[in-house]
Backbone bond lengths (Angstrom), bond angles and torsions (degrees), N, CA, C in turn:
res aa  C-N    CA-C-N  psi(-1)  N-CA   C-N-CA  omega(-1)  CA-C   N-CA-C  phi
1 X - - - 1.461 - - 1.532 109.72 -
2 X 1.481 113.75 139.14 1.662 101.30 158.77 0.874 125.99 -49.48
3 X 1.225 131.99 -75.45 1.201 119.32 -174.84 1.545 138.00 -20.61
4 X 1.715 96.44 -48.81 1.338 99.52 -176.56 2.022 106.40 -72.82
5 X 1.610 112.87 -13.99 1.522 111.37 175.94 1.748 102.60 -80.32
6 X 1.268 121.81 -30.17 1.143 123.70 155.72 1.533 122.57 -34.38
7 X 1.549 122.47 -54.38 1.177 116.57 -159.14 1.568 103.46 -111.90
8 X 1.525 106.60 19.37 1.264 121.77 171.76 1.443 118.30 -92.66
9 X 1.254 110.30 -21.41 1.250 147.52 -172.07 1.368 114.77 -102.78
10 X 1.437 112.66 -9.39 1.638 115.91 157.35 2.541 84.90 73.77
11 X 1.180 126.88 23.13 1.041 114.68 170.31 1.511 115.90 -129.03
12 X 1.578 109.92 137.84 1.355 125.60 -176.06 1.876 104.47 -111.20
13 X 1.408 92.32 134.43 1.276 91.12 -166.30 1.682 102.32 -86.63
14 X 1.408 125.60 134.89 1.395 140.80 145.33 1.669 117.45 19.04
15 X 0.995 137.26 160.93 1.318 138.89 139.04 1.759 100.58 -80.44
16 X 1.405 104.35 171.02 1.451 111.77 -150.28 1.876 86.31 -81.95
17 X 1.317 117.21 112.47 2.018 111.29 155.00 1.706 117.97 -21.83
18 X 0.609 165.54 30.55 1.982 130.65 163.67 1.698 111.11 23.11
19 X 1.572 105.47 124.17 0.952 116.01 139.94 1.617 138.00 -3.15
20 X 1.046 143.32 128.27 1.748 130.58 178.39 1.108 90.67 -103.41
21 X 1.545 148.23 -7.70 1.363 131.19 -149.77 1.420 93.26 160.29
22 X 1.572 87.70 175.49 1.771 102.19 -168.06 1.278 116.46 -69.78
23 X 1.237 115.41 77.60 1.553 116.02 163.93 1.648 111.08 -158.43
24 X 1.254 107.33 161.09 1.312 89.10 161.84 1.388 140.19 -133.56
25 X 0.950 127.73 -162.09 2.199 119.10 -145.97 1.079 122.35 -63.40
26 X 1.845 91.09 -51.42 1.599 114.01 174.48 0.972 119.60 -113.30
27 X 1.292 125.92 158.70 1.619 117.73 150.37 1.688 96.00 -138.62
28 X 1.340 94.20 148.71 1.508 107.68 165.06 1.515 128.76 -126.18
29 X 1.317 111.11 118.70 1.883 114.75 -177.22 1.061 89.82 -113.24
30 X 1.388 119.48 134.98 1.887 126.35 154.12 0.745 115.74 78.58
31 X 1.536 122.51 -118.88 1.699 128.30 152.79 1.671 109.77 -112.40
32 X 1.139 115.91 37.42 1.285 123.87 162.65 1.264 133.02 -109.65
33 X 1.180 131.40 114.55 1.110 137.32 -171.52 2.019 118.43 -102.16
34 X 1.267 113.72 105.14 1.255 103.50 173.88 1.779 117.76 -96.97
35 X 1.749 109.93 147.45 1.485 97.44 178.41 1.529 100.88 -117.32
36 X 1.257 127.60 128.09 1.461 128.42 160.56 1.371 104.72 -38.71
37 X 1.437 99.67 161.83 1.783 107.15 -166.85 1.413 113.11 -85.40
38 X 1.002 134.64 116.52 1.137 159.47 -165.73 1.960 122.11 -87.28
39 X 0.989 114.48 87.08 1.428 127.94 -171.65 1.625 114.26 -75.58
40 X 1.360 114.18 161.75 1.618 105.82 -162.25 1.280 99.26 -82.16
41 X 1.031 154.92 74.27 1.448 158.24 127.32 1.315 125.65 -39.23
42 X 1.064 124.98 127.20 1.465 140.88 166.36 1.407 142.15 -99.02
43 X 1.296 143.64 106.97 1.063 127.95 -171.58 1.425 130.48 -66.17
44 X 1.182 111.17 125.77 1.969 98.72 170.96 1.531 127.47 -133.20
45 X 1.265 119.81 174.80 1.150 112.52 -141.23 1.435 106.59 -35.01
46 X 1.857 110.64 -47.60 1.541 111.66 -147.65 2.103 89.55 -100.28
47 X 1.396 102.33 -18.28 1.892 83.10 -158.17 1.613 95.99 -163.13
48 X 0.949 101.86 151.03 1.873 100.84 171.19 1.342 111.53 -50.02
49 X 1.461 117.45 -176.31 1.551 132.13 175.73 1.471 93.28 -169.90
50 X 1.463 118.77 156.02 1.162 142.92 153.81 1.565 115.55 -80.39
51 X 1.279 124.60 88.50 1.558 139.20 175.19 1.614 99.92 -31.59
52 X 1.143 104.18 -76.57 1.543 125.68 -141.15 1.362 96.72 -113.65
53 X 1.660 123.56 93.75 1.292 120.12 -161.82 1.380 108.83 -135.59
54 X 1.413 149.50 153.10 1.632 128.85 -159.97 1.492 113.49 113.77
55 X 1.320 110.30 162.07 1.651 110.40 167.45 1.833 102.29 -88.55
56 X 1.151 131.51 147.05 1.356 153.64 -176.54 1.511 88.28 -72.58
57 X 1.580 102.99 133.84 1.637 102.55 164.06 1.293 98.35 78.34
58 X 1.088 148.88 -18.63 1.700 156.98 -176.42 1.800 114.13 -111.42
59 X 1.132 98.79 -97.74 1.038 140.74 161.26 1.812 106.91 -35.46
60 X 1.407 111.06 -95.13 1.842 118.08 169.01 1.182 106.52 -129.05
61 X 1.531 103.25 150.56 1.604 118.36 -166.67 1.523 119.32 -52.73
62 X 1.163 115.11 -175.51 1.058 119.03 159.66 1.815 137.88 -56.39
63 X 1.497 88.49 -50.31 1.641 97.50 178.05 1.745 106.18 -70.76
64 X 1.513 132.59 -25.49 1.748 137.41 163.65 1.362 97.59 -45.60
65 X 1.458 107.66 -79.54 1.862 122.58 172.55 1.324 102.45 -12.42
66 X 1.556 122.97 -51.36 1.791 123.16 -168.06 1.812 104.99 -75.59
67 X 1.281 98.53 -56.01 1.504 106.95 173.68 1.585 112.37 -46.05
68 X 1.161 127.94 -55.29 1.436 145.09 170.07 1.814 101.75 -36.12
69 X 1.151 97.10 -51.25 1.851 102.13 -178.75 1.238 114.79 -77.61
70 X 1.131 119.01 -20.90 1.465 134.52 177.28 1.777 104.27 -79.15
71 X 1.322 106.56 -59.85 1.317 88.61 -155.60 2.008 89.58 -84.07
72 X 1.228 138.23 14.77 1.174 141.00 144.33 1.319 115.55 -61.36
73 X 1.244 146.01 -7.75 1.737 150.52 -160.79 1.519 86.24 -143.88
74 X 1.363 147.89 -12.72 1.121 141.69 155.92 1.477 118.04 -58.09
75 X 1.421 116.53 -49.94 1.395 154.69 177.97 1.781 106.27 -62.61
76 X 1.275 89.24 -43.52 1.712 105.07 -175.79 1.484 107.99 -64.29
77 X 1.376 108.24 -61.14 1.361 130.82 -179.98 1.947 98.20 -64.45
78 X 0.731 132.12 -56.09 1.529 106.90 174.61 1.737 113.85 -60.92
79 X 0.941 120.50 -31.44 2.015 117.41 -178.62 1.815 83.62 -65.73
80 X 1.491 131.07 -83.25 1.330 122.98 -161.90 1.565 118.57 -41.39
81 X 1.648 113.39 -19.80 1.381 96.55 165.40 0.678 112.10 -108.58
82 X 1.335 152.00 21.58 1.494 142.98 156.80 1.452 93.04 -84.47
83 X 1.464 148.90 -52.10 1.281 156.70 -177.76 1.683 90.80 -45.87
84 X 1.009 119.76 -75.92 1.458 132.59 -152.01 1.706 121.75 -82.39
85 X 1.412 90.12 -11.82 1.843 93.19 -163.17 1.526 126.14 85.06
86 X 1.332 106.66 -29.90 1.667 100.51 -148.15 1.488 89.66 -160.42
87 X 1.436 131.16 95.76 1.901 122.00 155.86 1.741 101.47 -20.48
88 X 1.360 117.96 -43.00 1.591 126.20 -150.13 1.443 99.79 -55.55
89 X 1.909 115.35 -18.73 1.407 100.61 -150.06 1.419 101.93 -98.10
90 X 1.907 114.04 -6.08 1.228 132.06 -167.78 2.032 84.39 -67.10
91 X 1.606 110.56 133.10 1.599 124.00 -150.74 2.210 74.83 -116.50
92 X 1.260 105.99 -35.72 2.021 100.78 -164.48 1.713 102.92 -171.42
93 X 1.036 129.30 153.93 1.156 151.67 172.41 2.068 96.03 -103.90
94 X 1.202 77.85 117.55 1.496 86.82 -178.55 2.048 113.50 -112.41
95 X 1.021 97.23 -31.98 1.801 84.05 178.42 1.938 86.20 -157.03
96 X 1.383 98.22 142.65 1.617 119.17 156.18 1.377 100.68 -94.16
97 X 1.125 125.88 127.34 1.932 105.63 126.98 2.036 111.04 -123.31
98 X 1.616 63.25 145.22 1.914 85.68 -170.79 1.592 104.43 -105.46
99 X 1.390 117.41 136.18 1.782 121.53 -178.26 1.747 85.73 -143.08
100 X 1.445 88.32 121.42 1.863 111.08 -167.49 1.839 94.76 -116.59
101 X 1.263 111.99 111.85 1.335 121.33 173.75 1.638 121.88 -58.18
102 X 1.196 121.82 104.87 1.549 99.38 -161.10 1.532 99.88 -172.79
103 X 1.135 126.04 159.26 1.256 141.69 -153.94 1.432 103.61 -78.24
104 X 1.640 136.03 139.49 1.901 145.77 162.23 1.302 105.33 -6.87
105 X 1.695 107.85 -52.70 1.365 93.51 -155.28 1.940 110.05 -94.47
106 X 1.040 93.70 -4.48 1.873 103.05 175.06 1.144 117.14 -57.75
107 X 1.877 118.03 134.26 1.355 110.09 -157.67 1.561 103.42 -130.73
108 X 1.547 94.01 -2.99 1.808 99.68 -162.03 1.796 106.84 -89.51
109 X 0.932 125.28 16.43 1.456 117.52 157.51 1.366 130.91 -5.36
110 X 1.454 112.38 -72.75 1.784 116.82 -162.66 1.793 84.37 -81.88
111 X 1.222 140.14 18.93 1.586 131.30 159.42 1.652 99.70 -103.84
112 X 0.747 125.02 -5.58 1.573 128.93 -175.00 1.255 110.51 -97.71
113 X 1.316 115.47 -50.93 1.938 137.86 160.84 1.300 98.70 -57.51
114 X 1.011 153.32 -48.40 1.430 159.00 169.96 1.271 102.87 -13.22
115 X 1.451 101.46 -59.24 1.514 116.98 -176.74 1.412 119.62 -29.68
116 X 1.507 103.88 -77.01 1.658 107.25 157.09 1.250 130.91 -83.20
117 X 1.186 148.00 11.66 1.082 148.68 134.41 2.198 110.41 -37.88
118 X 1.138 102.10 -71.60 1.049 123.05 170.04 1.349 128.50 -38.79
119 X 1.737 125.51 -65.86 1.021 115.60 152.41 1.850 128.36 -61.98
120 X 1.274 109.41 -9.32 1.687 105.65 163.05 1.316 109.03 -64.11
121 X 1.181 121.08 -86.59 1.311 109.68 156.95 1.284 164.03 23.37
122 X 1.776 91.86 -71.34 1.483 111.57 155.34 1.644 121.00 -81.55
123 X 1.197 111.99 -2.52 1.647 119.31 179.16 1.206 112.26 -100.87
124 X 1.795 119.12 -45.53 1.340 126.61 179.73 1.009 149.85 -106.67
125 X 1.684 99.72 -2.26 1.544 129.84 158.74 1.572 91.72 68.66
126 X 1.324 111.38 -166.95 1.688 113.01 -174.16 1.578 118.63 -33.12
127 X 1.244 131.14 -39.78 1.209 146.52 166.66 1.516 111.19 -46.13
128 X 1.452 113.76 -31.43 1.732 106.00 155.91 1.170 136.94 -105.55
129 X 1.493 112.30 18.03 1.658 119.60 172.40 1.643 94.91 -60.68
130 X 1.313 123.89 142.78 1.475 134.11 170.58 1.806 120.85 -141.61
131 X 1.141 104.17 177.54 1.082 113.00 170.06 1.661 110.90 -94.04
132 X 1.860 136.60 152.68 1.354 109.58 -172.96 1.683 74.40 -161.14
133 X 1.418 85.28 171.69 1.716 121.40 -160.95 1.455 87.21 -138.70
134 X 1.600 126.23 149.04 1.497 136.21 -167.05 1.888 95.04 -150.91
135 X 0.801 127.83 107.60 1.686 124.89 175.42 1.271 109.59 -136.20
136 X 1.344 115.87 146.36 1.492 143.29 146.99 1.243 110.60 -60.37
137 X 1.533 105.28 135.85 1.107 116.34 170.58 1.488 139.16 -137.83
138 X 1.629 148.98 105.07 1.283 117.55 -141.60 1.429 114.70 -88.07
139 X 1.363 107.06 22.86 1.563 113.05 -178.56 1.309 101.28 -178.19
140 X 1.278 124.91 145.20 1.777 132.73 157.28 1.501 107.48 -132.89
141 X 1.146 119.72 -172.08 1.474 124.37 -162.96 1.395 122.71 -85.99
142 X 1.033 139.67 104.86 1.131 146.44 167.02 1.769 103.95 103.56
143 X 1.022 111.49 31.72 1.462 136.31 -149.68 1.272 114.05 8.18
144 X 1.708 106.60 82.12 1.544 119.57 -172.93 1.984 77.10 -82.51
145 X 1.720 94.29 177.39 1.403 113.80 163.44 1.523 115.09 -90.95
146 X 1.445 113.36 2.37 1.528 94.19 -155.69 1.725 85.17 176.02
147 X 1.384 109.23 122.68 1.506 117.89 163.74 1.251 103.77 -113.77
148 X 1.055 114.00 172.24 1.806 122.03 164.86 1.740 124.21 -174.80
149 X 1.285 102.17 108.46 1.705 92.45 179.33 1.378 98.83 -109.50
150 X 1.727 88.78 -179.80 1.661 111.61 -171.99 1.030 113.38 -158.18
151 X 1.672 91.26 142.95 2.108 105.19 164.21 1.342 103.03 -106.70
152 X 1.456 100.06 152.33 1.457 132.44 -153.80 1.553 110.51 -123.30
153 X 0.952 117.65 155.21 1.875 103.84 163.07 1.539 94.78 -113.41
154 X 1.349 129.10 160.26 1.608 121.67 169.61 1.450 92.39 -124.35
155 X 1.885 115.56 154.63 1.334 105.65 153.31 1.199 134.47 -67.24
């Protein structure tokens, strides 16, 4: 079960993000599941915050940039189970794309995506090998460091 690779992993997943705007988190067609892009946000006591905020390489280092992607697939992984009921029902991780906030000349992207790449991986074993997209970006929303959504397959 996830969960139990969850707590093997010493990680507790998020309370569920809010919306930034008019859309919403998930959607599900078929056995596909899409998640709106998901920014490093944090919950606290009284209100969210943006963790990981800045251009990458500027702004916060490289190894933040990873954390930033991480706790973005943290975020991810709580919307798919509130959508789904159960991580268990997630069937494959089918595409990342990663958009890393960061200055023209910045080149290190797919080390920033790493981030979540990596912890998918480590949560879903073959079921999270994917396909992924890595981009620069000269701005994202609320000036996170790092957004990232995903399609899913569900059983």
């Amino acid at each position: 079960m996830i969960k139990d690779r969850l707590n093997s992993l010493n990680l507790v997943l998020p309370k569920t993000p809010k919306s930034a705007g008019l859309y919403v988190p998930v959607v599900i067609t078929g056995n596909l599941v899409f998640v709106s892009g998901q920014l490093p946000i944090e919950q606290g006591s009284n209100s969210s915050y943006i963790k990981f905020g800045g251009k990458v390489g500027k702004d916060i280092s490289l190894e933040d940039g990873k954390k930033a992607a991480q706790l973005c697939t943290m975020n991810a992984l709580s919307q798919l189970e509130f959508a789904l009921g159960s991580l268990d029902r997630v069937d494959k991780f089918i595409k990342i794309s990663g958009y890393v906030n960061c200055e023209a000349s910045f080149t290190e992207h797919p080390k920033i995506i790493d981030g979540a790449s990596d912890l998918i991986l480590q949560i879903f074993g073959e079921k999270g090998k994917h396909t992924r997209v890595a981009l620069g970006m000269n701005s994202l929303p609320l000036n996170g460091a790092v957004e990232i959504d995903y399609i899913v397959a569900k059983e």
